[in-house]
C-alpha positions as CSV (number, residue, x, y, z in Angstrom):
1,X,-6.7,20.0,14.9
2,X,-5.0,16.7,13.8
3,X,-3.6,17.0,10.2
4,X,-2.1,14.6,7.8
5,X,0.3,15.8,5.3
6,X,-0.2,13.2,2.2
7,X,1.9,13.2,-1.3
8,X,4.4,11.0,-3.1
9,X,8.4,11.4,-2.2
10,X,9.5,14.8,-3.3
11,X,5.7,16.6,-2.9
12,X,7.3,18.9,0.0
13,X,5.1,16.8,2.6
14,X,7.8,17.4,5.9
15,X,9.0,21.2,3.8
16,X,6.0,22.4,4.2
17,X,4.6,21.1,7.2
18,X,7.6,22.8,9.4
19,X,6.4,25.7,8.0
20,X,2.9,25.2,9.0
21,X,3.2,23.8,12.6
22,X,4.5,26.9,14.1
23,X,2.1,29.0,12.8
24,X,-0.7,26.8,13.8
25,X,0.8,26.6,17.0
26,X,1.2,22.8,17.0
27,X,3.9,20.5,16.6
28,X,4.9,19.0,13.3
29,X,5.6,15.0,13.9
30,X,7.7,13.2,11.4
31,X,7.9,9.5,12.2
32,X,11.5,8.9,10.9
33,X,12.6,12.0,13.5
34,X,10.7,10.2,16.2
35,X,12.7,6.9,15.0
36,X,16.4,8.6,15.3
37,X,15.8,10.0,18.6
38,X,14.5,7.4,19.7
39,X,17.1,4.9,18.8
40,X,19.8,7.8,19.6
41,X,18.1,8.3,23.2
42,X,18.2,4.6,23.3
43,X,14.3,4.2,24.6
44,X,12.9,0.9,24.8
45,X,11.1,1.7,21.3
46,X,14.2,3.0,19.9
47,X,16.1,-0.4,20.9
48,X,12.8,-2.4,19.2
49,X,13.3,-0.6,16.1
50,X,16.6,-0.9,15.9
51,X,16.6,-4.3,16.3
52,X,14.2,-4.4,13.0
53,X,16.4,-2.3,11.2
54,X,19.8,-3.4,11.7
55,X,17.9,-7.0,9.9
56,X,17.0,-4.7,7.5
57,X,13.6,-5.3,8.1
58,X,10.8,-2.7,8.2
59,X,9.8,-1.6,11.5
60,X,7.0,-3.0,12.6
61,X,3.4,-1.3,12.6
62,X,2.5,-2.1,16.3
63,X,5.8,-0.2,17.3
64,X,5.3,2.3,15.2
65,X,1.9,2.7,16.0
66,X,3.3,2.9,20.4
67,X,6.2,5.2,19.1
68,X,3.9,7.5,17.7
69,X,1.1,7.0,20.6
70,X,3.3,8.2,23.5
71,X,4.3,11.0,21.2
72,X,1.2,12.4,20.6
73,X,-0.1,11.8,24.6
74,X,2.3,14.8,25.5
75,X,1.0,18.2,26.0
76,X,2.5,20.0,23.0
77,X,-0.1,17.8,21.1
78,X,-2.9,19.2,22.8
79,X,-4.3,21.6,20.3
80,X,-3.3,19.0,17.5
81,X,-0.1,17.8,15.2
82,X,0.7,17.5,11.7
83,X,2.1,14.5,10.9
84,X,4.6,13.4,8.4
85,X,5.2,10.5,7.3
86,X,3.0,8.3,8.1
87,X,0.5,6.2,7.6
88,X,1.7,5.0,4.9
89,X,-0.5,2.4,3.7
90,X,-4.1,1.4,4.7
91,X,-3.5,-1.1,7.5
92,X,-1.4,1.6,9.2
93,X,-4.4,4.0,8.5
94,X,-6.5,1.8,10.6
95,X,-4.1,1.6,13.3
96,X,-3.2,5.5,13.5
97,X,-7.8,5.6,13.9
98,X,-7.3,3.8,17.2
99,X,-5.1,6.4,18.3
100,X,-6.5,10.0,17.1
101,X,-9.0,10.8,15.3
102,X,-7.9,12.7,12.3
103,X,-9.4,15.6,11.2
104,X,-7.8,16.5,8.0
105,X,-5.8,15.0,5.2
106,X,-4.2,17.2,2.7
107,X,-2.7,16.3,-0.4
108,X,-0.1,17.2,-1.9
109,X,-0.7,17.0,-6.2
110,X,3.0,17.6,-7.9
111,X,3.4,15.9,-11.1
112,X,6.1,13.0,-11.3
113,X,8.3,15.1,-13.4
114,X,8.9,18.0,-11.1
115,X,9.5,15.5,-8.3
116,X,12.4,13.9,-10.1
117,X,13.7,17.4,-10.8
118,X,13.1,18.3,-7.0
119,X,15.1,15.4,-5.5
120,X,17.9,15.3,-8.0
121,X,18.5,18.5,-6.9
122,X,18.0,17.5,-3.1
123,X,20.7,17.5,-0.5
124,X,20.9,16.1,2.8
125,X,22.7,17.2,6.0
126,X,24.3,14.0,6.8
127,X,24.3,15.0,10.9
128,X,21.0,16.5,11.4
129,X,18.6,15.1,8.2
130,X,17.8,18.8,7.7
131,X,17.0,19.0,3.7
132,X,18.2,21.7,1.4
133,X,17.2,22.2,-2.7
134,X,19.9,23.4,-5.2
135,X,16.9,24.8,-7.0
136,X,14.1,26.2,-4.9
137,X,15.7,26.1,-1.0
138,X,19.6,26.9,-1.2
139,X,22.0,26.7,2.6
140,X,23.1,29.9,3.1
141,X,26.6,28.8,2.9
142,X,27.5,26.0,0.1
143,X,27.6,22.6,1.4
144,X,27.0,23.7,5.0
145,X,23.9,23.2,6.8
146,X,22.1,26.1,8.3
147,X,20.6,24.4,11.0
148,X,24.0,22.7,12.9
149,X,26.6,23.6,10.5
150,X,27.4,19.9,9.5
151,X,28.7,19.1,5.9
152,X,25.6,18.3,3.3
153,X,25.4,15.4,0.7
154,X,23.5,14.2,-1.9
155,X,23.0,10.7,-1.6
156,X,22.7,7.5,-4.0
157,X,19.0,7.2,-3.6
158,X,18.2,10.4,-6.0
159,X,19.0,8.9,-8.8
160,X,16.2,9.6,-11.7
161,X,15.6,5.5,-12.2
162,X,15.5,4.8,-8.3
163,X,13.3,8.0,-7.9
164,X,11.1,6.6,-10.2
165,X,11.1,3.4,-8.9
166,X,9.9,5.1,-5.6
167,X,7.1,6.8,-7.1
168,X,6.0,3.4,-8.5
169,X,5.7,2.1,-4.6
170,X,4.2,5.1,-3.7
171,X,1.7,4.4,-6.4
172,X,1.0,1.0,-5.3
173,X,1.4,1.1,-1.5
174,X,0.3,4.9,0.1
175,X,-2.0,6.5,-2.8
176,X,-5.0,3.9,-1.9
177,X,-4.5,6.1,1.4
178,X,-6.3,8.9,-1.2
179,X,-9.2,7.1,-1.5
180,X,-9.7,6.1,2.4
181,X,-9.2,9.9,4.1
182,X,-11.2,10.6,0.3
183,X,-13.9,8.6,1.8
184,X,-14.3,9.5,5.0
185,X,-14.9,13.0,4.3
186,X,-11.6,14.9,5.3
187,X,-9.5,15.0,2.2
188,X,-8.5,18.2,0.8
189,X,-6.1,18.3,-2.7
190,X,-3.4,21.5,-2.7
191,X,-1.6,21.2,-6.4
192,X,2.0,22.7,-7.1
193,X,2.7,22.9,-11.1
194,X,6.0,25.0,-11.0
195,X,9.1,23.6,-10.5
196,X,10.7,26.8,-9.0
197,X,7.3,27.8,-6.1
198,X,9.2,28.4,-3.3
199,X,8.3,26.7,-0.1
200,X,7.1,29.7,1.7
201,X,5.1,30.7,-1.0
202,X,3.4,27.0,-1.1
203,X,3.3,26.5,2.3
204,X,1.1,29.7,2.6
205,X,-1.1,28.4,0.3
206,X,-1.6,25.6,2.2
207,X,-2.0,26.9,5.3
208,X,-4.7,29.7,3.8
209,X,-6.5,25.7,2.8
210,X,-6.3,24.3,6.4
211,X,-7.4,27.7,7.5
212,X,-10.4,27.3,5.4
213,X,-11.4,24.3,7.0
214,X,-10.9,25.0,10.5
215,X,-13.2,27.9,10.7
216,X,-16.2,25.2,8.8
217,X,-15.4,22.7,11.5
């Protein structure tokens, strides 16, 4: 199955979906992983994107759209992917239809004041990108990521006025995406009202959802 993990910053969208993947058996595809290995591996994509990036532009849709097309051509995407990430708006939408057709979109419903609390509390491994929570999803050793050991930060961006400026350009830009996957049949709503769920917990909810749906399709 071909899943789409939707939800403003903060809902838990990439959290959960690592979770998930394994357990469906299928890999979980976040576009800005795909864009740092690229550009690390130094691909012909990853040298397009950087070039966008290092203007400070936005990457492209069309190279997103052939970053994430050879991606999900190899075999580990045979039985399906969740992606992360993206689309992001509608136009993207359309573009990521000419590609795969998606079977479900689920989003994520967290109110606008437990994602400010969530990614206040947010910290960053500043080697890998893994993502550790002060409040719900503590590193096992202070400061250190689990995964590769390097040092964690919390960076400028999770300030409460820029967070809410982010949710304002989520409003306007990818929740319209609601009302496309809404319309075409495949949209699903999983809601998370408490601050202190813990991503397991949440993550098993959602996967009990998709679950659900697989066995009606």
């Amino acid at each position: 199955m071909r899943k789409i993990f939707l939800g403003a910053p903060g809902s838990g969208k990439g959290t959960y979906a690592s979770r998930i993947a394994p357990k469906r058996n299928v890999p979980h595809i976040s576009t800005g992983d795909l864009f740092r290995k690229n550009i690390k591996e130094k691909t012909g994509i990853g040298i397009k994107a950087k070039e966008f990036m290092d203007k400070g532009d936005l990457v492209s849709d069309d190279i997103v759209i052939e970053m994430l097309k050879e991606r999900i051509e190899n075999k580990d995407c045979q039985n399906g992917f969740i992606l992360d990430g993206f689309p992001r708006t509608i136009q993207q939408a359309e573009k990521l239809a000419e590609i795969a057709d998606i079977d479900i979109a689920v989003n994520m419903c967290v109110p606008n004041d437990i994602i400010i609390k969530r990614l206040s509390s947010r910290v960053t491994c500043k080697d890998c990108g893994e993502i550790f929570n002060t409040l719900t999803l503590q590193p096992k050793q202070e400061g250190i990521c689990d995964k590769c050991k390097g040092k964690l930060i919390w960076r400028t961006d999770q300030e409460p006025e820029v967070i809410k400026k982010r949710l304002e350009i989520y409003e306007e830009q990818t929740a319209p995406l609601i009302i496309f996957y809404k319309d075409k049949g495949i949209l699903h709503h999983v809601t998370c009202n408490d601050l202190y769920q813990s991503p397991d917990e949440m993550a098993q909810k959602i996967l009990t959802k998709i679950e659900e749906l697989a066995n009606n399709i």
